[in-house]
C-alpha positions in Angstrom: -31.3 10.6 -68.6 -28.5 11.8 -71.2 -25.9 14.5 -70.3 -27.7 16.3 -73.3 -31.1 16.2 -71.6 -29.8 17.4 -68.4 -28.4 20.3 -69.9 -31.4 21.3 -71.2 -33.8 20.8 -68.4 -30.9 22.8 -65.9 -31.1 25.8 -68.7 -35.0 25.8 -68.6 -35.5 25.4 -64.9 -32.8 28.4 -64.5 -34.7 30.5 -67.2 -37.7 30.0 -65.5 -36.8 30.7 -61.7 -35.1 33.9 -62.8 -38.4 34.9 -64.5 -40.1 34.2 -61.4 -37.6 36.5 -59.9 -37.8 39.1 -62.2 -41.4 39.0 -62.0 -40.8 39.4 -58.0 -39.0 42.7 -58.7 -42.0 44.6 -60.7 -43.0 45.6 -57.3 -39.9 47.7 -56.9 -40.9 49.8 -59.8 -42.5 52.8 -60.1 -44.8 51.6 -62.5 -47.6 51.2 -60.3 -48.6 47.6 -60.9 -50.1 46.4 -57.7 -49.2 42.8 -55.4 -52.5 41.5 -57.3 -50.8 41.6 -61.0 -47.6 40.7 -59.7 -49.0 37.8 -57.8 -51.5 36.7 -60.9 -48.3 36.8 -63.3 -46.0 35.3 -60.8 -47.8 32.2 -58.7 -48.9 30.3 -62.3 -45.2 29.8 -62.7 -44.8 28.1 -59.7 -47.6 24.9 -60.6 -45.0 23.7 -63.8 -42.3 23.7 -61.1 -41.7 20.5 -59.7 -42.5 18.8 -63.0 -39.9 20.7 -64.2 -37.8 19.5 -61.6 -38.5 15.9 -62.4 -38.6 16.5 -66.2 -41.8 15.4 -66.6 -42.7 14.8 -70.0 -46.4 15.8 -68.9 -45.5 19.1 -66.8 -43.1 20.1 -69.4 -45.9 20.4 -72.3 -48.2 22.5 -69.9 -45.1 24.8 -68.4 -46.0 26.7 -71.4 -49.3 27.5 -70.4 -48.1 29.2 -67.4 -46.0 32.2 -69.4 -48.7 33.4 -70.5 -49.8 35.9 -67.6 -46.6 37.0 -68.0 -45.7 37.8 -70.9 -49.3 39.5 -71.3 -48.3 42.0 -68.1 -44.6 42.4 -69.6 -46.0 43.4 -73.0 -48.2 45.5 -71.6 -46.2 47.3 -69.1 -43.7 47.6 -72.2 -45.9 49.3 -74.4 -47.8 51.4 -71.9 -45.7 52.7 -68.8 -41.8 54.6 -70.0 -40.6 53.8 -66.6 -41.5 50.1 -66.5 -40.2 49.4 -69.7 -35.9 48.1 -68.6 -38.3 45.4 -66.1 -40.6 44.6 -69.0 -38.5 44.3 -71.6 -36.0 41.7 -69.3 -39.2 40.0 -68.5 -40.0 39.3 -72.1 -36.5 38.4 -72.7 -36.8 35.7 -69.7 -40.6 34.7 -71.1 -38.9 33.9 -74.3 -35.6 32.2 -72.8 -37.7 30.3 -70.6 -40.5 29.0 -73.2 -37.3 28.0 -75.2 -35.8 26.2 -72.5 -38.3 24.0 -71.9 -38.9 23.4 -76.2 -35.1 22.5 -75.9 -35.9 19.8 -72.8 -38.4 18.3 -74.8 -37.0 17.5 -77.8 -34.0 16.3 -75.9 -36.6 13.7 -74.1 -36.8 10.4 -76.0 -39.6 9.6 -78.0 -43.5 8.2 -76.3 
């Protein structure tokens, strides 16, 4: 693998544990959101993850997939909830540094 490719699958894996972690500290808001939307946000994250790891061509086309819950709770706690909204809005930040990340691995990938 190229020093290029590296790079970019070390940014996106970095991007996507600190969402993981950010996700991990709704629960010391006082927004209200309970362990069972923390948890349904947090765990898809975690099935991309030693793909990721690998730089899997495969795991890195689905890792997408998994921001979803995410960014759904993150715009929705940002629109809806004034004290929630400094934890939302770095979790949409980290959705969207994280989804970049791994666009950035896979165009550094060579070609099928």
């Amino acid at each position: 693998m190229n020093e290029p490719a590296r790079t970019a699958r070390g940014a996106a894996i970095a991007a996507w544990l600190a969402l993981a972690g950010s996700i991990a500290l709704w629960q010391a808001t006082d927004s209200g959101i309970g362990i069972t939307a923390t948890l349904i946000a947090g765990l898809p994250l975690l099935l991309p993850l030693p793909g990721l790891m690998r730089g899997a061509r495969r795991s890195l086309r689905a890792a997408p997939m998994a921001l979803a819950p995410a960014l759904a709770l993150a715009v929705t706690e940002f629109v809806v909830s004034p004290p929630a909204r400094p934890f939302a809005g770095a979790t949409l930040a980290l959705v969207f540094a994280a989804f970049a990340g791994v666009l950035a691995a896979l165009r550094t990938l060579p070609p099928d």
